[in-house]
CHARMM internal coordinates of N, CA and C (Angstrom, degrees):
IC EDIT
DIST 1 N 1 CA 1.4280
DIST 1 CA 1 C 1.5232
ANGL 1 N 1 CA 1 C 112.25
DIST 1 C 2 N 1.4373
ANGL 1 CA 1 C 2 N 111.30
DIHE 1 N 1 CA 1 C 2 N 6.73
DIST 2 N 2 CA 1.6717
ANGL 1 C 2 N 2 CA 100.98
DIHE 1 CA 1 C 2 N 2 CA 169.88
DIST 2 CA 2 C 1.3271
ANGL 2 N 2 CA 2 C 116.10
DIHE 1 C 2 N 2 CA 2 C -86.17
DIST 2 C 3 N 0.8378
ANGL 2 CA 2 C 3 N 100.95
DIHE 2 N 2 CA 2 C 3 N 167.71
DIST 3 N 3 CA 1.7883
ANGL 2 C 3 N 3 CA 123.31
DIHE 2 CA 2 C 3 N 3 CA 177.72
DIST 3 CA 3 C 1.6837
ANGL 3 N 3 CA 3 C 103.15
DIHE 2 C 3 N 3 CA 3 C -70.71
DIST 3 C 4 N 1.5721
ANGL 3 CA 3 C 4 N 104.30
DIHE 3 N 3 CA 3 C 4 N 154.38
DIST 4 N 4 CA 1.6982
ANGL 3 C 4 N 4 CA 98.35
DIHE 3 CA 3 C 4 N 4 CA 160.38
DIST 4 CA 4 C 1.1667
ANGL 4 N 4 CA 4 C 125.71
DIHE 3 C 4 N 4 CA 4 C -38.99
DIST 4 C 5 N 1.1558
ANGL 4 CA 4 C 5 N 128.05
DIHE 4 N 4 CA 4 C 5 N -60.18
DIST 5 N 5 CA 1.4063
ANGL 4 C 5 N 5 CA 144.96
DIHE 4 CA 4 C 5 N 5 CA -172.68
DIST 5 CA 5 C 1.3202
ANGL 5 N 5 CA 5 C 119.06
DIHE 4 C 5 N 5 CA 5 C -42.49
DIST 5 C 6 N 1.8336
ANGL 5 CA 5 C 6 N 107.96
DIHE 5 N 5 CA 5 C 6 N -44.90
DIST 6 N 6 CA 1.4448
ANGL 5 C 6 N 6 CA 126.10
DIHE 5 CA 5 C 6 N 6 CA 170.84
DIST 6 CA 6 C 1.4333
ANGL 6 N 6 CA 6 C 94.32
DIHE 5 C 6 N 6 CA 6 C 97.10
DIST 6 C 7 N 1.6075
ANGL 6 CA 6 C 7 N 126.28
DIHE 6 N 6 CA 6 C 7 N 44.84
DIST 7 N 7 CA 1.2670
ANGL 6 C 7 N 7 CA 113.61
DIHE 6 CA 6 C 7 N 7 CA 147.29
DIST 7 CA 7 C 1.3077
ANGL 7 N 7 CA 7 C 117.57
DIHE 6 C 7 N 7 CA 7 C -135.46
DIST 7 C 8 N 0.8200
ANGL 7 CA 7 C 8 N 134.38
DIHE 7 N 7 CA 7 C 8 N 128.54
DIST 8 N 8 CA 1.7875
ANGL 7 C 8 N 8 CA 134.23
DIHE 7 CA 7 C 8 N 8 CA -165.55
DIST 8 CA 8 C 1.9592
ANGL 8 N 8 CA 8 C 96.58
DIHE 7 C 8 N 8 CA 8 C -83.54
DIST 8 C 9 N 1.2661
ANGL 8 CA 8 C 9 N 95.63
DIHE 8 N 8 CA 8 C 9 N 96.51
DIST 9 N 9 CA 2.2960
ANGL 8 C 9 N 9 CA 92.38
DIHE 8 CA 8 C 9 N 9 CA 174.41
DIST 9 CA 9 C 1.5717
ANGL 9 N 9 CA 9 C 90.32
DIHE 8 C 9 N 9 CA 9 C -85.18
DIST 9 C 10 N 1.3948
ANGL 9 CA 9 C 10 N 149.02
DIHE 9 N 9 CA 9 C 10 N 25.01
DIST 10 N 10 CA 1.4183
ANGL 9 C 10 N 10 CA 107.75
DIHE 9 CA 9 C 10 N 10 CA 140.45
DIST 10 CA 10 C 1.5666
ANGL 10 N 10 CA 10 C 143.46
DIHE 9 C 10 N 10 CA 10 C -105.00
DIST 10 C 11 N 1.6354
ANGL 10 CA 10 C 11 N 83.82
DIHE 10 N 10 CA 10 C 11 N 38.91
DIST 11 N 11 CA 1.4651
ANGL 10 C 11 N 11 CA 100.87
DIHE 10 CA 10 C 11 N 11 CA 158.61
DIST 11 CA 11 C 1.3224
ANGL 11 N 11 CA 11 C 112.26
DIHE 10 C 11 N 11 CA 11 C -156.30
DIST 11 C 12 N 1.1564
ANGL 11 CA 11 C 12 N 119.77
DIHE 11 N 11 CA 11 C 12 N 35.28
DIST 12 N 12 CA 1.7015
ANGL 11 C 12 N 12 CA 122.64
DIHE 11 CA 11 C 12 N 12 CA 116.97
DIST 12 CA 12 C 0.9685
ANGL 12 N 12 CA 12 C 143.02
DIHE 11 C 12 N 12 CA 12 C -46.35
DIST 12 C 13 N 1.3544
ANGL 12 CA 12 C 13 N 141.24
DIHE 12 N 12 CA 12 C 13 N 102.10
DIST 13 N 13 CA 1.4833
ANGL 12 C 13 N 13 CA 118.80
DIHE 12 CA 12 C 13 N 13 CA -169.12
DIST 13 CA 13 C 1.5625
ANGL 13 N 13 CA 13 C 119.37
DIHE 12 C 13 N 13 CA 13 C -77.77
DIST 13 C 14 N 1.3597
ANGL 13 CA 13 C 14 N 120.20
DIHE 13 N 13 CA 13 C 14 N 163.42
DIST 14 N 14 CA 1.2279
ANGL 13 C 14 N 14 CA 99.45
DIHE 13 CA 13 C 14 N 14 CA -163.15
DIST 14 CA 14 C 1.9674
ANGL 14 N 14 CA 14 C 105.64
DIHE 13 C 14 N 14 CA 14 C -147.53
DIST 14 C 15 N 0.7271
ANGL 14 CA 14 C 15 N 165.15
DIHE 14 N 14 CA 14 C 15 N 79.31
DIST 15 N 15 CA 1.5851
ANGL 14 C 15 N 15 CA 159.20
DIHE 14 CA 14 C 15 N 15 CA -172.71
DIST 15 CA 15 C 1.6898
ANGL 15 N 15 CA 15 C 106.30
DIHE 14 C 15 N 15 CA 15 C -62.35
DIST 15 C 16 N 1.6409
ANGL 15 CA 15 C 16 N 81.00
DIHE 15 N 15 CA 15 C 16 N 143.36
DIST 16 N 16 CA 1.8290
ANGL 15 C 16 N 16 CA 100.48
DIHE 15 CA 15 C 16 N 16 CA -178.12
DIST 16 CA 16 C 1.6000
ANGL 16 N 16 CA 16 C 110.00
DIHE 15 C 16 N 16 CA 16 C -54.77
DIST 16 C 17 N 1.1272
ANGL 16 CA 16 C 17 N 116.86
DIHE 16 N 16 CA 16 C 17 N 127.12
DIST 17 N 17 CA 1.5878
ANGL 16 C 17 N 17 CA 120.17
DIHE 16 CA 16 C 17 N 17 CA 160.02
DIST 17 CA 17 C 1.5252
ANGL 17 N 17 CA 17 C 106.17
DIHE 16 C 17 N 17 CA 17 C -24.13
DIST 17 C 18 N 1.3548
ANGL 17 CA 17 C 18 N 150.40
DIHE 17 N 17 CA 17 C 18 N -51.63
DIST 18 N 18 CA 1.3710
ANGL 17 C 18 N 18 CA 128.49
DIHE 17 CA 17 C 18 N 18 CA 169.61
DIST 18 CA 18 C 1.0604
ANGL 18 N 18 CA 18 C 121.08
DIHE 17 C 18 N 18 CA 18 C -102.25
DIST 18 C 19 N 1.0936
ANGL 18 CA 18 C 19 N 120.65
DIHE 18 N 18 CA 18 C 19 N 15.33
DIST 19 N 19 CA 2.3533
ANGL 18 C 19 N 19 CA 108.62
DIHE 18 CA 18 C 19 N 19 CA 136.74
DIST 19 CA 19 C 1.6619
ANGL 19 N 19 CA 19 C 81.44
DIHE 18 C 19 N 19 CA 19 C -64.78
DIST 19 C 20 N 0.9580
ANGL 19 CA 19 C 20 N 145.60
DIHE 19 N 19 CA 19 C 20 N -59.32
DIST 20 N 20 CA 1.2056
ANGL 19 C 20 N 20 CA 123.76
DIHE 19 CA 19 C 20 N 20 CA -123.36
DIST 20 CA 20 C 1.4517
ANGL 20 N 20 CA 20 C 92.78
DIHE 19 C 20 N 20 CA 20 C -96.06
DIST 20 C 21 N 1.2691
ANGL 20 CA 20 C 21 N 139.06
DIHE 20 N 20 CA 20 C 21 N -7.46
DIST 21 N 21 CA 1.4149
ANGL 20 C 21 N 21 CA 123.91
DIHE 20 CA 20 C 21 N 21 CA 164.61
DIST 21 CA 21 C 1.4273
ANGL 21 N 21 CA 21 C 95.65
DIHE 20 C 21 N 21 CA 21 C -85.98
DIST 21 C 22 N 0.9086
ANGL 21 CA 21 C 22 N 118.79
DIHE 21 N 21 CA 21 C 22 N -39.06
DIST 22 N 22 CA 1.8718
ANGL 21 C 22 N 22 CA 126.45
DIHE 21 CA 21 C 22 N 22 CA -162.02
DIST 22 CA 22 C 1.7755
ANGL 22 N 22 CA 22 C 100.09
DIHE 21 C 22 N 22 CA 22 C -55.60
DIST 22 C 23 N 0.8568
ANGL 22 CA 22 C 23 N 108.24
DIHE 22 N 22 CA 22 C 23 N -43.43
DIST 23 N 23 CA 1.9902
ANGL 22 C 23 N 23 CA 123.00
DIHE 22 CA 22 C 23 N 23 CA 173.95
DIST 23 CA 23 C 1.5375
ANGL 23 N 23 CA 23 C 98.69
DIHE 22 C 23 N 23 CA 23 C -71.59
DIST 23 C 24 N 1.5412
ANGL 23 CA 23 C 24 N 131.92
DIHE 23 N 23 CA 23 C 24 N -69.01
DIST 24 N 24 CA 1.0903
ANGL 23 C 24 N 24 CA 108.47
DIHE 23 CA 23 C 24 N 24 CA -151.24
DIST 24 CA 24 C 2.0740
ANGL 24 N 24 CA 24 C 106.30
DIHE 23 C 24 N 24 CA 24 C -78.45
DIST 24 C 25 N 1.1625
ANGL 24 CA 24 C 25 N 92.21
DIHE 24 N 24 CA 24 C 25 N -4.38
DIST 25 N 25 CA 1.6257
ANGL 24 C 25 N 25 CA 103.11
DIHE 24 CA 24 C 25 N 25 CA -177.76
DIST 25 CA 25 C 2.4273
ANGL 25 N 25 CA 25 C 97.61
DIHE 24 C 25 N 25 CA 25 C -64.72
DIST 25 C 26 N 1.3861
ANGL 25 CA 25 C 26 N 72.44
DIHE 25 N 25 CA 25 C 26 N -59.79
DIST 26 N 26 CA 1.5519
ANGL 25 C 26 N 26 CA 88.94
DIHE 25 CA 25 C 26 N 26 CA 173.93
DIST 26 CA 26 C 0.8480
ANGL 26 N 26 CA 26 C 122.11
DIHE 25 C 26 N 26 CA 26 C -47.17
DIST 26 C 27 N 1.6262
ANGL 26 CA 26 C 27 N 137.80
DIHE 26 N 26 CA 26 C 27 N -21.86
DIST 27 N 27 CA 1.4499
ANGL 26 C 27 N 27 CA 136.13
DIHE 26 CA 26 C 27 N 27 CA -161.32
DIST 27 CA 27 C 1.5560
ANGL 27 N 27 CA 27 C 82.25
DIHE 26 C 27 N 27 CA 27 C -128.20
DIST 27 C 28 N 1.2881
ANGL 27 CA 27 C 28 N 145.96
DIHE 27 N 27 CA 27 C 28 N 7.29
DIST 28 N 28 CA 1.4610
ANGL 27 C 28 N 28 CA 144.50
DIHE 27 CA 27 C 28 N 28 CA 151.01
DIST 28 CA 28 C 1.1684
ANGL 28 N 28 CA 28 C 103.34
DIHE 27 C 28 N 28 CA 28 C -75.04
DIST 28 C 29 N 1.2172
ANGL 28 CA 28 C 29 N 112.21
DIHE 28 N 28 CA 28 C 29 N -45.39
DIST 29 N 29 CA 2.1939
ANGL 28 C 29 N 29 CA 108.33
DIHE 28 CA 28 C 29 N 29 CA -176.82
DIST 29 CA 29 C 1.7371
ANGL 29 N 29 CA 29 C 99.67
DIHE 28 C 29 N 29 CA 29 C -74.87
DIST 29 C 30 N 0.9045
ANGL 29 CA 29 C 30 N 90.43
DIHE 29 N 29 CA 29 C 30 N -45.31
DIST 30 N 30 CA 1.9145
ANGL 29 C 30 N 30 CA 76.62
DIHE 29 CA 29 C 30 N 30 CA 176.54
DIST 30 CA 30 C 1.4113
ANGL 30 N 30 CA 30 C 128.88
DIHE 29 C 30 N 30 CA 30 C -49.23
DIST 30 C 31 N 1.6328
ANGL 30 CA 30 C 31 N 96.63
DIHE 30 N 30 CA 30 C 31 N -49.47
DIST 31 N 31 CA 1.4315
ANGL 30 C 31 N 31 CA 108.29
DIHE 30 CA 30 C 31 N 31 CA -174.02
DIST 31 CA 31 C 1.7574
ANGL 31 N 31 CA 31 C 110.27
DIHE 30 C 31 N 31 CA 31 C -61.73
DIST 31 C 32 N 1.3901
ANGL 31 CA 31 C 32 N 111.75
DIHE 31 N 31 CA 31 C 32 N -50.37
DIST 32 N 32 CA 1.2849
ANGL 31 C 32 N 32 CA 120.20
DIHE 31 CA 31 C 32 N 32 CA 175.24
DIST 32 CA 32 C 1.5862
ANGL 32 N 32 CA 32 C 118.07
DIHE 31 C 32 N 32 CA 32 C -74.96
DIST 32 C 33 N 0.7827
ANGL 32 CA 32 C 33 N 133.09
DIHE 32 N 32 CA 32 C 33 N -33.78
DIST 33 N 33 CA 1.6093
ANGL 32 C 33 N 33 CA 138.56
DIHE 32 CA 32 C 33 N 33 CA 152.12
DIST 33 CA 33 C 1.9135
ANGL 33 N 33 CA 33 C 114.93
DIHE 32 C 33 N 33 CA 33 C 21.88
DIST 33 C 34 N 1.6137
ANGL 33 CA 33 C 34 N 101.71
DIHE 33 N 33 CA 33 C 34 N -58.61
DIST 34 N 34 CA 1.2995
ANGL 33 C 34 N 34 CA 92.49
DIHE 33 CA 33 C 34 N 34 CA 167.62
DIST 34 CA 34 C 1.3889
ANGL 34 N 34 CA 34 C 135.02
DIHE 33 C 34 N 34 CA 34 C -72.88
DIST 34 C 35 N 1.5391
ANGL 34 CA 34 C 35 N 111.13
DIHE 34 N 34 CA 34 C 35 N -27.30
DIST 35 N 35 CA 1.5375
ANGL 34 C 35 N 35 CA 118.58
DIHE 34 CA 34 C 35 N 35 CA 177.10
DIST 35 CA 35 C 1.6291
ANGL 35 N 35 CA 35 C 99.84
DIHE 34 C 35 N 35 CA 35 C -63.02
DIST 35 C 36 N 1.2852
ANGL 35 CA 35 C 36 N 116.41
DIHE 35 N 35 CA 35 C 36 N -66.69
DIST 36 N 36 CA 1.4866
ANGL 35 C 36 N 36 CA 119.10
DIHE 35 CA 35 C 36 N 36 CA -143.98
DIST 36 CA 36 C 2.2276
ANGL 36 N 36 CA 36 C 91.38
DIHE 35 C 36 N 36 CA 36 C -76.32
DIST 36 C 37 N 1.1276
ANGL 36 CA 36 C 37 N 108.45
DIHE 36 N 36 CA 36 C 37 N -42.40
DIST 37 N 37 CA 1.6646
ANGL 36 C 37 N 37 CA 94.89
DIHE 36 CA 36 C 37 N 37 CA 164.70
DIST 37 CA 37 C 1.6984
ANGL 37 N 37 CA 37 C 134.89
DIHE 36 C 37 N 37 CA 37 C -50.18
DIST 37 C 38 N 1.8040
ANGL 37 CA 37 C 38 N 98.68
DIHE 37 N 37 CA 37 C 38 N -21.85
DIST 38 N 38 CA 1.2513
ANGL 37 C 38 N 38 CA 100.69
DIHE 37 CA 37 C 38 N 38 CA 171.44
DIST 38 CA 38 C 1.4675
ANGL 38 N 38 CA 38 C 105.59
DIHE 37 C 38 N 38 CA 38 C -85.13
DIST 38 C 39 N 0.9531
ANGL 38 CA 38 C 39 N 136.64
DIHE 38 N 38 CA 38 C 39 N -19.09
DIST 39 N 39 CA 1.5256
ANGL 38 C 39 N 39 CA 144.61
DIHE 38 CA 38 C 39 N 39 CA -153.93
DIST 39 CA 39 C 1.6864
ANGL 39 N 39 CA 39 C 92.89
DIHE 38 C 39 N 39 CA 39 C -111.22
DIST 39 C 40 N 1.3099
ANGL 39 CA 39 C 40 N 141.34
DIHE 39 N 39 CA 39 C 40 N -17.41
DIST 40 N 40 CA 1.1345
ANGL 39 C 40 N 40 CA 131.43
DIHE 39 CA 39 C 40 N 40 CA 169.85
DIST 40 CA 40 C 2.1080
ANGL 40 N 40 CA 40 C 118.07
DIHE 39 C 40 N 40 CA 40 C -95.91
DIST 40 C 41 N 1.6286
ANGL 40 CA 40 C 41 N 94.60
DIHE 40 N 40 CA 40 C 41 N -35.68
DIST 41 N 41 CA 1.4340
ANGL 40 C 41 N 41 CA 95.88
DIHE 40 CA 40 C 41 N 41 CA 163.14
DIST 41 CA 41 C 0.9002
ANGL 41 N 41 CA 41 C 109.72
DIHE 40 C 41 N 41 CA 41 C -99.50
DIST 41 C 42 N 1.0733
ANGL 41 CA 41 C 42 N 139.94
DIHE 41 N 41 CA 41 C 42 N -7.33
DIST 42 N 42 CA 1.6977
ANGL 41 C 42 N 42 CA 134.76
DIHE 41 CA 41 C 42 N 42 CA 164.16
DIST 42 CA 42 C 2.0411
ANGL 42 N 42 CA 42 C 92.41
DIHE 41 C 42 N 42 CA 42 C 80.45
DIST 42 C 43 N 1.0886
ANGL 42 CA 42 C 43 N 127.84
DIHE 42 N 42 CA 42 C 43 N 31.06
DIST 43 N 43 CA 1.4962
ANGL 42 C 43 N 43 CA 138.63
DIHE 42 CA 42 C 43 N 43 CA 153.95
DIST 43 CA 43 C 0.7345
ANGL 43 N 43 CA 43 C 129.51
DIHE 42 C 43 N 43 CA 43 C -163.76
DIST 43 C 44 N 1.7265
ANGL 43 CA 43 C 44 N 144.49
DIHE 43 N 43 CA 43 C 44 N -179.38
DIST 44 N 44 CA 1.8215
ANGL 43 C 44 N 44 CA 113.40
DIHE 43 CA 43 C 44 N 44 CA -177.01
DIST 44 CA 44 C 1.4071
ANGL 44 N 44 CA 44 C 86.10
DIHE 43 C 44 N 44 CA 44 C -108.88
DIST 44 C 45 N 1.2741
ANGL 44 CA 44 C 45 N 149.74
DIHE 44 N 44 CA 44 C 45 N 139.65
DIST 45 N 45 CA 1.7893
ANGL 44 C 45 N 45 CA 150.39
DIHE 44 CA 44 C 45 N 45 CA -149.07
DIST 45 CA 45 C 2.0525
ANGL 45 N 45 CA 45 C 72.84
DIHE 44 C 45 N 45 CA 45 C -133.16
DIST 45 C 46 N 1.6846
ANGL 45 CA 45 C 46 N 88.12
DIHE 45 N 45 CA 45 C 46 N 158.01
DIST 46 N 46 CA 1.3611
ANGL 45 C 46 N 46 CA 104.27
DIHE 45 CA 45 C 46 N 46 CA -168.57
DIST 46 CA 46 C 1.6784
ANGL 46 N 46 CA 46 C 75.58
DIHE 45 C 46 N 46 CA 46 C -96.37
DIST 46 C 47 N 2.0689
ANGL 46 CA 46 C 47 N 89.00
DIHE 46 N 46 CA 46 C 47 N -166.62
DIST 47 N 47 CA 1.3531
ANGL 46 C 47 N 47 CA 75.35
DIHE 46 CA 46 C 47 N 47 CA 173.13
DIST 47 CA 47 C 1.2770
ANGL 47 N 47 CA 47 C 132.63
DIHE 46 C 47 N 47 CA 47 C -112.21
DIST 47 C 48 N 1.9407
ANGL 47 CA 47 C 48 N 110.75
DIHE 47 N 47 CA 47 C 48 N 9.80
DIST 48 N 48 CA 1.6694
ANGL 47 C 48 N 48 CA 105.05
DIHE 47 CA 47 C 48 N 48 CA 132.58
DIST 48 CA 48 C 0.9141
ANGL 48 N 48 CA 48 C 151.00
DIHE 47 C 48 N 48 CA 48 C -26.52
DIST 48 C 49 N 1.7498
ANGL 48 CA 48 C 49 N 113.19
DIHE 48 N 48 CA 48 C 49 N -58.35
DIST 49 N 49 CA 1.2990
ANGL 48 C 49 N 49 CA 135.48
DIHE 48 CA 48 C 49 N 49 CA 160.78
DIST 49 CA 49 C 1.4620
ANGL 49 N 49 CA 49 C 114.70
DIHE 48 C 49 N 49 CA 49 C -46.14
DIST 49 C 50 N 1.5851
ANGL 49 CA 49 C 50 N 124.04
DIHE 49 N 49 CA 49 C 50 N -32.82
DIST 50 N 50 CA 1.1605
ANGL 49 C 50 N 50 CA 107.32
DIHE 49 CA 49 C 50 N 50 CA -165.33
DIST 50 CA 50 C 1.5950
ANGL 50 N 50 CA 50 C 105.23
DIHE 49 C 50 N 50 CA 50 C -101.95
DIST 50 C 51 N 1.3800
ANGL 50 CA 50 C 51 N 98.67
DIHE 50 N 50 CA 50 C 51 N -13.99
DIST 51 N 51 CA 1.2685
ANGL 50 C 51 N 51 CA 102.02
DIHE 50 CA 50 C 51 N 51 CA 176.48
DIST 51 CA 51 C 1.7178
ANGL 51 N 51 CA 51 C 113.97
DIHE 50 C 51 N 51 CA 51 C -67.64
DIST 51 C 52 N 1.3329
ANGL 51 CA 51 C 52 N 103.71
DIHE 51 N 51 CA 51 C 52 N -47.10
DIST 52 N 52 CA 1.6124
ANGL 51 C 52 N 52 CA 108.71
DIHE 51 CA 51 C 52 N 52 CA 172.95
DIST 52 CA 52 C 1.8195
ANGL 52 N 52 CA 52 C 117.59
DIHE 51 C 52 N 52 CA 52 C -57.65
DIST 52 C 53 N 1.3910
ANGL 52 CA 52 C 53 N 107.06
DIHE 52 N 52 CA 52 C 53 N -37.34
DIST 53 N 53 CA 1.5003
ANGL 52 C 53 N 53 CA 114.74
DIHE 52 CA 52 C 53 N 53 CA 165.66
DIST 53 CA 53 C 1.6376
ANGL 53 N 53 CA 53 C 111.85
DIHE 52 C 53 N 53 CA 53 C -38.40
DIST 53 C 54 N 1.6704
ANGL 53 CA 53 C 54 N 107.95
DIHE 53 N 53 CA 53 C 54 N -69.50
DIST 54 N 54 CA 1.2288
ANGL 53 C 54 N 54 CA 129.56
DIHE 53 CA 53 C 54 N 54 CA 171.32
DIST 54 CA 54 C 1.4198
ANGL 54 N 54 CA 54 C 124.79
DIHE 53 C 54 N 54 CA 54 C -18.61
DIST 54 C 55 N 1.7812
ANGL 54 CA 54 C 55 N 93.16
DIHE 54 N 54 CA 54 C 55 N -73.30
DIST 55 N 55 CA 1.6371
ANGL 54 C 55 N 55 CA 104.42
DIHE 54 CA 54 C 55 N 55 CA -179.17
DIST 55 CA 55 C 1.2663
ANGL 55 N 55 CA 55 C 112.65
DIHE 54 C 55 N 55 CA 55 C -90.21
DIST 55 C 56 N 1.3868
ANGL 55 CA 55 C 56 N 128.95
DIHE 55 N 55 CA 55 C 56 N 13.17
DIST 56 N 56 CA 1.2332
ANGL 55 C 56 N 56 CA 100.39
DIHE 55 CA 55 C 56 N 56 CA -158.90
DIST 56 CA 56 C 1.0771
ANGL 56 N 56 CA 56 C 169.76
DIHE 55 C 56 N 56 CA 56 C 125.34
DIST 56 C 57 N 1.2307
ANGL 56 CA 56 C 57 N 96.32
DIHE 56 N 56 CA 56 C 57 N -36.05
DIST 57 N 57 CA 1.7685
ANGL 56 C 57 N 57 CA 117.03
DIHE 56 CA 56 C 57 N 57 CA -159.01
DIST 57 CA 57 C 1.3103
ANGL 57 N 57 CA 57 C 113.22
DIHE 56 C 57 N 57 CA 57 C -100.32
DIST 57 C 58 N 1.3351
ANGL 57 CA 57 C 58 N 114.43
DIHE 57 N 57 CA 57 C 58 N 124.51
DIST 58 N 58 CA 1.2141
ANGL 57 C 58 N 58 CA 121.24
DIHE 57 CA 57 C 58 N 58 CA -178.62
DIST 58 CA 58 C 1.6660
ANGL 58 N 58 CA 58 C 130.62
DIHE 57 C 58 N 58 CA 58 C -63.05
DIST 58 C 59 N 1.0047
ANGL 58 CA 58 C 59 N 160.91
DIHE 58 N 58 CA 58 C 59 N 98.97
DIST 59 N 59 CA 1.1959
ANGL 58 C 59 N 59 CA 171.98
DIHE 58 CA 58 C 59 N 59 CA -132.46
DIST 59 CA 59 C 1.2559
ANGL 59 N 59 CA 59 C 119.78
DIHE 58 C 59 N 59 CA 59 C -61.57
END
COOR INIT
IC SEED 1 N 1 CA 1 C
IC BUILD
């Protein structure tokens, strides 16, 4: 039941072409995270600051 090649792929596992953009898209926002957060708050906020952003809270 192998293939020419001599590897049987139906038990390889394998993920759909978009998990697999959907992940590496995801690990693009991570990686960049600090640029585009400075460019959206216009500072880099610790994560007090962002926590207070978040909820709310007045200063």
């Amino acid at each position: 039941m192998n293939r020419r090649d001599g590897e049987d792929r139906s038990r390889t596992p394998s993920l759909p072409n978009e998990m697999i953009w959907l992940l590496f898209g995801f690990g693009a926002l991570l990686a960049t995270a600090p640029v585009w957060r400075l460019a959206i708050y216009g500072y880099n906020p610790s994560v007090d600051e962002l926590l207070r952003v978040i909820c709310m809270v007045p200063r």
